[in-house]
C-alpha positions in Angstrom: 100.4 49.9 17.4 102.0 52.4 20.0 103.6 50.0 23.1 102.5 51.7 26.6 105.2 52.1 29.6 103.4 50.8 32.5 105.5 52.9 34.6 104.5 56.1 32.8 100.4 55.1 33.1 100.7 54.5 37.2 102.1 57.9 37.1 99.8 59.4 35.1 97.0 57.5 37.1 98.4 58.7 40.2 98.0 62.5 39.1 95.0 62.7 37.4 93.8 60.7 41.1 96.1 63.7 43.3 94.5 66.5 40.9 90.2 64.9 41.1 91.4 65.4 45.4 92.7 68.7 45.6 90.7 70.3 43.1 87.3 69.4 44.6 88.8 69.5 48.3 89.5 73.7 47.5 86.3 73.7 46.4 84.7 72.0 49.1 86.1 74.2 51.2 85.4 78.0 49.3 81.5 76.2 49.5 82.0 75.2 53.0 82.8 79.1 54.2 80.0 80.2 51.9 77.6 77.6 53.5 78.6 79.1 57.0 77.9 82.8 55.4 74.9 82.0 54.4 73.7 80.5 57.7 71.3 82.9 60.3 74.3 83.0 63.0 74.3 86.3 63.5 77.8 88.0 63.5 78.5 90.6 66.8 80.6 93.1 67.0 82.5 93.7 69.9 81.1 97.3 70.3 77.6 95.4 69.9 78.6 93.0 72.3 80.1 95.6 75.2 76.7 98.2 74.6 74.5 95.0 75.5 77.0 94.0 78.8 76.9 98.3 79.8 72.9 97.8 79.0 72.5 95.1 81.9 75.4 95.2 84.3 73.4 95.4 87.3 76.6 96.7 89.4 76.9 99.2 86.7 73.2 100.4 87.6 74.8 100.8 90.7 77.5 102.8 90.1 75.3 105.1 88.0 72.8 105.6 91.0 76.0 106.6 93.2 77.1 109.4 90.7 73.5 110.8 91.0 73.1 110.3 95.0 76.6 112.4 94.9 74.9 115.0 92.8 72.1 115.6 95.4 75.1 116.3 98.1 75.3 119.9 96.0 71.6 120.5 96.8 72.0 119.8 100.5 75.1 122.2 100.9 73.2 124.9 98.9 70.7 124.4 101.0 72.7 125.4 103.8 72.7 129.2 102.7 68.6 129.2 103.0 66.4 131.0 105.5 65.8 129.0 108.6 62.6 129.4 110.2 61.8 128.4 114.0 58.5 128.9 116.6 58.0 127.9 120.1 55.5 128.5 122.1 54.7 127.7 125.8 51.9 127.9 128.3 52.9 127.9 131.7 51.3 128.3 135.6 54.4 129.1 137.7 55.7 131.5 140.8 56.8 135.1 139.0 59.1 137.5 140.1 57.7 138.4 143.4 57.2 134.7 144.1 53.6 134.5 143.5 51.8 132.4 141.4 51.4 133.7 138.0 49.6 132.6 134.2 52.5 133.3 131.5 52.0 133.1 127.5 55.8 133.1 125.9 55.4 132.7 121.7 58.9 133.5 120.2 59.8 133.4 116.3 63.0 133.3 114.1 64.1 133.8 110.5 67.7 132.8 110.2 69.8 133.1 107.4 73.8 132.3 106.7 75.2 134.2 104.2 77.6 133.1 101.6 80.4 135.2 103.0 79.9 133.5 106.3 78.6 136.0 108.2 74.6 135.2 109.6 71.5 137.4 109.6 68.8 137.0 111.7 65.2 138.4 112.2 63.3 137.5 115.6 60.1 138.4 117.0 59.1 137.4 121.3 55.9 138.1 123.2 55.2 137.5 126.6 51.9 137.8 128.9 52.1 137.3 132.7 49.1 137.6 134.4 49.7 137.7 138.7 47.6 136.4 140.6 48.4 138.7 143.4 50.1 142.3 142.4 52.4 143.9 145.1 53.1 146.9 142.9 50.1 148.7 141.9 52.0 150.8 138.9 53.2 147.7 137.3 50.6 146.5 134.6 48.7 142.9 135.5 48.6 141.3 133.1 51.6 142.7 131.3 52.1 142.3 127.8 55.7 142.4 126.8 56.9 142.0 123.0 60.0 142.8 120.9 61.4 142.5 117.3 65.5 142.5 116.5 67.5 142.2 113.5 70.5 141.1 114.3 74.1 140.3 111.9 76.9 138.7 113.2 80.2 138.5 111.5 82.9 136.1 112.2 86.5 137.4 112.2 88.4 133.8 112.7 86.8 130.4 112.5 84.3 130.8 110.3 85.8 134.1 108.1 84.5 133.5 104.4 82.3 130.7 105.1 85.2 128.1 105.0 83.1 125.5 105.6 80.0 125.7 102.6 83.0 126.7 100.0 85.2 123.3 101.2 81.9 121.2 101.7 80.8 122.6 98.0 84.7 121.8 96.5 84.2 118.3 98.0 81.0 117.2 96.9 81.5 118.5 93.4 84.9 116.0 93.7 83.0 113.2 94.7 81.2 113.9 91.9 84.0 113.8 89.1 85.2 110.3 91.7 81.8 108.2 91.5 81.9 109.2 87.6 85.4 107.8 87.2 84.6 104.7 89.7 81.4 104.2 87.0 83.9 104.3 84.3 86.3 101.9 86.4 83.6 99.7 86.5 83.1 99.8 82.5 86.6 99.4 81.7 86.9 96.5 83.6 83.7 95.5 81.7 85.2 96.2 78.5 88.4 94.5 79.3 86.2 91.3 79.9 84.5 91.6 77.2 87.4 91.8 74.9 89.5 88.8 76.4 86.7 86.6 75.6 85.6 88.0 72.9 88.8 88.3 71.1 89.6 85.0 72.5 86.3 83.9 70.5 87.9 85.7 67.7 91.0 83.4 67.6 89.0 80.1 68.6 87.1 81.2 65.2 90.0 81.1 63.2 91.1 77.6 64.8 88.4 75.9 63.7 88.0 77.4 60.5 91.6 76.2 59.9 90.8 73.0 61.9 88.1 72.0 59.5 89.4 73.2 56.2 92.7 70.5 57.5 90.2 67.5 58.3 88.7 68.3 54.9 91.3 67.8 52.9 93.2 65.1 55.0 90.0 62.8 54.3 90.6 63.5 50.7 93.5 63.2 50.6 93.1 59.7 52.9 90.6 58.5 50.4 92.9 59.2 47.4 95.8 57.0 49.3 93.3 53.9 49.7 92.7 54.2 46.1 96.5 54.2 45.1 97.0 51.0 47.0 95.2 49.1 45.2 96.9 51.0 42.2 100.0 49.3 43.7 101.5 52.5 44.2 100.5 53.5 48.3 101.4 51.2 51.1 99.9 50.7 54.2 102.1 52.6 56.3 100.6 55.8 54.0 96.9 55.0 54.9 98.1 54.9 58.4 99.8 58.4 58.5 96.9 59.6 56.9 94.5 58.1 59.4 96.6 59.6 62.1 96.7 62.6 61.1 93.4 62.8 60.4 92.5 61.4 64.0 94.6 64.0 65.8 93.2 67.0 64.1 89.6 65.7 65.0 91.0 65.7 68.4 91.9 69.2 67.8 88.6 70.0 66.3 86.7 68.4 69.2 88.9 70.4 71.8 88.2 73.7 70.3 84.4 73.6 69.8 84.8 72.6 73.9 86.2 76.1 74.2 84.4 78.2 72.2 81.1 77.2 73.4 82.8 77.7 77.0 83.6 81.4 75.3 80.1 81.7 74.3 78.7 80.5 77.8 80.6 83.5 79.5 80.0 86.3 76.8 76.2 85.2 76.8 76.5 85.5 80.7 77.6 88.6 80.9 74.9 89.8 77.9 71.9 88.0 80.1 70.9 86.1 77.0 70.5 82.7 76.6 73.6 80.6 77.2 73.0 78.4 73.8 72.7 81.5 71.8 75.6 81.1 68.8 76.5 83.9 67.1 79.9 84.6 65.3 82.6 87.5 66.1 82.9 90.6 63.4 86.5 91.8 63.2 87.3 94.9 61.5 90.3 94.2 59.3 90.8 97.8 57.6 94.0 99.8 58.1 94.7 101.4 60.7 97.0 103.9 61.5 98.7 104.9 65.0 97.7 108.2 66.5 100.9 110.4 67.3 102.1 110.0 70.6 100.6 113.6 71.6 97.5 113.3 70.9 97.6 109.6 72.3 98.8 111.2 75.5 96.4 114.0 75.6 93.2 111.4 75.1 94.8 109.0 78.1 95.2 111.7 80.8 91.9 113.3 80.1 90.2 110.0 80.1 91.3 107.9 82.6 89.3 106.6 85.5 91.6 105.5 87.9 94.3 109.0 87.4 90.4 111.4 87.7 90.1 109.7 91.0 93.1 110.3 92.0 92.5 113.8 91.3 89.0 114.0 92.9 90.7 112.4 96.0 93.7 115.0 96.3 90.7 117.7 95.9 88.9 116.2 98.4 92.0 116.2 100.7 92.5 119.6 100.1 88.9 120.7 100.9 89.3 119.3 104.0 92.7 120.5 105.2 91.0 123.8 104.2 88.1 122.9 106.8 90.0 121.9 109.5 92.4 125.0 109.3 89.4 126.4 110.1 87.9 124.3 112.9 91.6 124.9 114.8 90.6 128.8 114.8 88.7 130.1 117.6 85.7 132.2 117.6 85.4 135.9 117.5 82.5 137.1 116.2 81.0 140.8 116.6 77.3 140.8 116.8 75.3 144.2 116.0 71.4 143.9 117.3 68.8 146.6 116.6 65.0 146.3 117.5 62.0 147.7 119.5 60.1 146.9 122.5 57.0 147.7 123.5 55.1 147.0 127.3 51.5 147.2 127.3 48.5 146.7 130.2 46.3 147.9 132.9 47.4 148.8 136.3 45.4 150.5 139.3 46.2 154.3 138.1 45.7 153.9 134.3 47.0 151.5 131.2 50.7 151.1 130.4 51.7 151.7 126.8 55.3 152.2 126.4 57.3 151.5 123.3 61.3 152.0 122.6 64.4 151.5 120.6 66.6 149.1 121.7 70.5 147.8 120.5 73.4 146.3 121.1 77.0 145.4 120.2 79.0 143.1 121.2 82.3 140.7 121.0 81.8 137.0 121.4 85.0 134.7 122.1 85.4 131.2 122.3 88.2 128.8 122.1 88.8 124.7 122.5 91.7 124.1 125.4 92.6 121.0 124.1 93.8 121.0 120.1 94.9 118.0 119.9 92.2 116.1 118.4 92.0 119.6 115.9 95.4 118.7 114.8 95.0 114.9 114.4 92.3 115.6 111.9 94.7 118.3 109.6 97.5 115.8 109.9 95.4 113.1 108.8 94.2 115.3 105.9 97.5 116.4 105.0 98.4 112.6 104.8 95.6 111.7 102.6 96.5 114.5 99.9 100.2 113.3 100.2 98.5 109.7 98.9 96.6 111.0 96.0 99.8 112.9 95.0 101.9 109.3 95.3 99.1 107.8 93.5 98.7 110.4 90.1 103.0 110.3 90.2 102.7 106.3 89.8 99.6 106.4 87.0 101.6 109.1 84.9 104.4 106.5 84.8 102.0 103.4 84.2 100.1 105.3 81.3 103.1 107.1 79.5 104.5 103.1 79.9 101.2 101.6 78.2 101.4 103.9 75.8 104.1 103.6 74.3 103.7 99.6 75.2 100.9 99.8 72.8 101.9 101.6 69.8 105.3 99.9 69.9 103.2 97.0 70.0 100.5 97.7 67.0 103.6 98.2 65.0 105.3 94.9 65.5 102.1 93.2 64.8 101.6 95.0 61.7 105.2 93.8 60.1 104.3 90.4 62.0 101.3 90.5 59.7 103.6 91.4 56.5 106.0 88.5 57.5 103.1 85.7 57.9 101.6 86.8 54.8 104.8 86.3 53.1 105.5 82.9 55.3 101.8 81.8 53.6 103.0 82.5 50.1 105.8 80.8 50.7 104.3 77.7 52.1 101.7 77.8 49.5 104.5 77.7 46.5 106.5 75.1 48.2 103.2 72.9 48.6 102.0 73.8 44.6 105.7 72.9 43.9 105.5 69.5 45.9 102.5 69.0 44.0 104.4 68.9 40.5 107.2 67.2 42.3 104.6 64.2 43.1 103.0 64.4 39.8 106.5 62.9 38.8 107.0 60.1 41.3 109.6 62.7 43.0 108.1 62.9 46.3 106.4 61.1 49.1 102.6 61.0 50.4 103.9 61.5 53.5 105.6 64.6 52.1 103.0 66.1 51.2 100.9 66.0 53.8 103.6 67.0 55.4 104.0 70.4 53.2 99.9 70.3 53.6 100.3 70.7 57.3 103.2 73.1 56.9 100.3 75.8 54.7 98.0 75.4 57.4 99.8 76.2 60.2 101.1 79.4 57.9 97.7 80.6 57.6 96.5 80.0 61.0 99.5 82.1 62.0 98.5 84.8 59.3 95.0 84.7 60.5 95.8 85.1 64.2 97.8 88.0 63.6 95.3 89.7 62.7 93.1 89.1 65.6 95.9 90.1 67.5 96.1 93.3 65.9 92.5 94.1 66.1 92.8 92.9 69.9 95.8 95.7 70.6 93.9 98.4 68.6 90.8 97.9 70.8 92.6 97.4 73.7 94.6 101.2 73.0 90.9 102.9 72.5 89.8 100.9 75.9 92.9 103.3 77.5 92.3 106.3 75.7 88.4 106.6 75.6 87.3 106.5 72.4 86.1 103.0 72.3 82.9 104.5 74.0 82.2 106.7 71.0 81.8 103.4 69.3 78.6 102.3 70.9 76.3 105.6 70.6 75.0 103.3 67.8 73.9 100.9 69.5 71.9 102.5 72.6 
C-alpha cells in the first residue's frame, strides 16, 4: 500500500480549493455582464443624448426666435424702397387774402417713392376752394377753385449719393443675421460641451464600477476560499483579515461611485427634462478612427466656428456703419426737377374763369450741420469697434490653429496610450496566471496574490479608461469642427 506525503495532499487541497474559486469567480463575472446586457436599461448615445438637450433647451428656443426676428430686419429695410402714400384734408372758416372772412376746402395727396439709387420720386395732387364772403375784385372768381398735379425727382449729389444708407442698413442686418446664427450655435456648443463632460464622465464612472464589482466578486471568493484553508491549517488569520480589508475598502469604492453616477444621471436627465431616476447606460463607439489631415481639419474649423462668424458679422457690421456715417458727415445738395399743371376754375361778375397751364421748376437745395462734432464721435466710435472685431478674429485664428493641433497631437498619444495599457493588461494578466502556478506549489503568499489580483484590475481599468478618453477627444475635435451636428439628423 502506497504511503501519502501529507505535505503533498495540503497542497494539492489547496489548489484544487484556489482553482473551484477562480474558475467560477470568471464565470460569475462573464454572467454578471451578460445579466446587465440583458437588463431593459436602455443604452444612449451621446448624439442621442445632445439631439434630446438641443430638443428642449428652452434658451436655445430663444436663440432660434432671435435669428428669425433678425431676419424680419431685411423686410423692414426693403420696405424702405416702397411707395409712400399720404392725404390731408382740412376744412376751415378763416380771414383770406383781403382780410375778409372766407370758407376754404384744402385736400392734398402724395405718392412717394425712394429709389434704390438714392434719388426720390414723387407724385402729388392739391385742390383748394375759397369761397369770400365779401369780393373786392369783381374779375376774380368767388368761390375759386384752385388745383394742381406735379411729378417731381430729386437727386442727391453728397449725403445721400447711392443710397448709402438702405445698402449699409441691408449689409448690417444680413450680418446680424449670420451673428444671432453663430450666437445659436454658441449656445449649442456650450450645450454640447456639457453634455459631453457628463456624459463621458458617465462613461468613465461606467467602467469604475464595472471594474469595482468584477474586484468585490472575486475578493469574496477569494475571502471564502482563505476561511476554508484555515481550517485546512494552511491560512492564518492575518490572511482572512487582508482579505476582509480589502474587500471592505473596495465596497467603499463601490458605494462612492454609484453616489456619482447617479449625481451624473441627475444632471444629464436635467438637462434632457426627463425624469431624474431615469437609468440608462452610455454607448461608446470603440471602432478605429483615423485623424483628418490638418487641412482639411483647418478648413472645417474656420468655416464652422461660432465665436470666429461673430467676429466676422461684427467687423461687417462696423463697417456698414462707418460707411453710414461717412455719409451722415456730408452735407446736402440735392437738385430737384418739378413738372405739373394747374388749373383755376369759377364764377365771377363778368363770366366763369377756366384757366389751365404748365408749370416747372428747378432748383438746388443745400444744407449743412455747423457743428460735426458729434458726426465725428460716431465714425470714430465705428472705426474703434471694427478695430475690435479685427483684434478678436487675430486671437481666435491663434486659439483654433492651437486646439487643433492640441487635439490631434492629443488623439494620437491616447491611441499608443491605448497600445501601452493593452500591453500593461497582458502583462499583468501573465504575471497573475503565473502567480497562480507559483501558489499551486506552496511558492507564494495569499497576500501575494491578491496583491497581483489588484495589480490586473487596476491594468484594465486603465485600459478601459483610455478608451473613454479617446472617444472623449474624438468628440470633443467634431464639437470644434462641426460635424458632430451631422450626427444627430437621425435622431430629429
Amino acid at each position: 500500500m502506497t504511503s501519502c506525503n501529507p505535505r503533498l495532499l495540503i497542497q494539492s487541497a489547496y489548489w484544487l480549493l484556489l482553482v473551484s474559486v477562480l474558475v467560477p469567480m470568471q464565470i460569475a463575472i462573464a454572467l454578471d455582464t451578460q445579466e446587465q446586457a440583458g437588463t431593459d436599461i436602455e443604452a444612449k448615445s451621446y448624439s442621442a443624448v445632445l439631439a434630446r438637450v438641443i430638443a428642449v433647451y428652452p434658451d436655445l428656443q430663444s436663440a432660434v426666435i432671435q435669428v428669425q426676428r433678425s431676419t424680419l430686419e431685411l423686410d423692414r429695410i426693403y420696405a424702405t424702397l416702397g411707395w409712400k402714400a399720404a392725404v390731408d384734408t382740412t376744412i376751415s372758416h378763416d380771414l383770406a387774402g383781403f382780410g375778409t372772412p372766407a370758407d376754404v376746402v384744402t385736400a392734398r395727396g402724395a405718392l412717394t417713392r425712394m429709389l434704390e439709387t438714392g434719388d426720390t420720386i414723387s407724385l402729388d395732387a392739391s385742390y383748394n376752394r375759397t369761397d369770400n364772403d365779401v369780393v373786392f375784385v369783381p374779375t376774380l372768381p368767388n368761390p375759386s377753385n384752385d388745383s394742381g398735379i406735379n411729378l417731381s425727382y430729386r437727386k442727391p449729389l453728397q449725403k445721400g449719393a447711392g443710397n448709402i444708407e438702405y445698402h449699409a442698413s441691408e449689409s448690417a442686418a444680413r450680418a446680424q443675421i449670420s451673428s444671432s446664427q453663430a450666437s445659436e450655435f454658441e449656445l449649442k456648443d456650450l450645450l454640447a460641451q456639457q453634455v459631453a463632460s457628463l456624459y463621458f464622465g458617465l462613461a468613465t464612472t461606467e467602467e469604475n464600477l464595472a471594474n469595482t464589482r468584477g474586484g468585490i466578486e472575486r475578493l469574496r471568493r477569494l475571502l471564502e476560499y482563505v476561511k476554508g484553508n484555515k481550517k485546512l491549517g494552511v491560512s492564518e488569520e492575518a490572511d482572512i483579515l487582508q482579505s476582509q480589508a480589502r474587500l471592505d475598502r473596495k465596497l467603499a469604492e463601490l458605494t462612492a461611485l454609484e453616489t456619482a453616477r447617479n449625481q451624473q444621471l441627475f444632471n444629464l436627465n436635467r438637462l434632457m427634462n426627463i425624469p431624474a431616476s431615469t437609468h440608462y447606460t452610455t454607448h461608446l463607439d470603440y471602432k478605429t478612427y483615423r485623424t483628418p489631415a490638418r487641412d482639411t481639419l483647418v478648413a472645417e474649423v474656420f468655416a464652422y466656428n461660432p465665436a470666429l462668424n461673430k467676429a466676422y458679422a461684427n467687423k461687417k457690421i462696423a463697417e456698414s456703419n462707418i460707411e453710414l456715417q461717412r455719409n451722415n458727415k456730408k452735407d446736402v445738395v440735392d437738385v430737384i426737377v418739378s413738372v405739373g399743371a394747374r388749373a383755376k376754375s369759377g364764377p365771377t361778375n363778368e363770366a366763369d374763369v377756366d384757366e389751365t397751364d404748365l408749370a416747372g421748376l428747378m432748383g438746388l437745395e443745400y444744407r449743412a450741420a455747423l457743428d460735426k462734432s458729434g458726426l465725428r464721435a460716431a465714425l470714430q466710435q465705428a472705426i474703434l469697434s471694427r478695430d475690435i472685431a479685427d483684434n478678436q478674429i487675430r486671437q481666435l485664428d491663434i486659439d483654433l490653429n492651437n486646439d487643433i493641433d492640441r487635439l490631434r497631437g492629443l488623439i494620437e498619444d491616447q491611441k499608443k496610450s491605448i497600445a501601452s495599457n493593452h500591453r500593461l493588461q497582458q502583462a499583468e494578466k501573465r504575471k497573475f496566471d503565473e502567480a497562480v502556478s507559483r501558489f499551486r506549489t506552496g511558492r507564494t503568499t495569499t497576500a501575494d496574490l491578491i496583491n497581483f489580483e489588484e495589480d490586473l484590475s487596476i491594468a484594465e481599468l486603465a485600459l478601459a479608461n483610455s478608451k473613454v478618453n479617446l472617444v472623449s477627444s474624438i468628440n470633443e475635435l467634431a464639437r470644434l469642427s462641426g460635424t458632430i451636428w451631422l450626427t444627430l439628423d437621425a435622431y430629429r
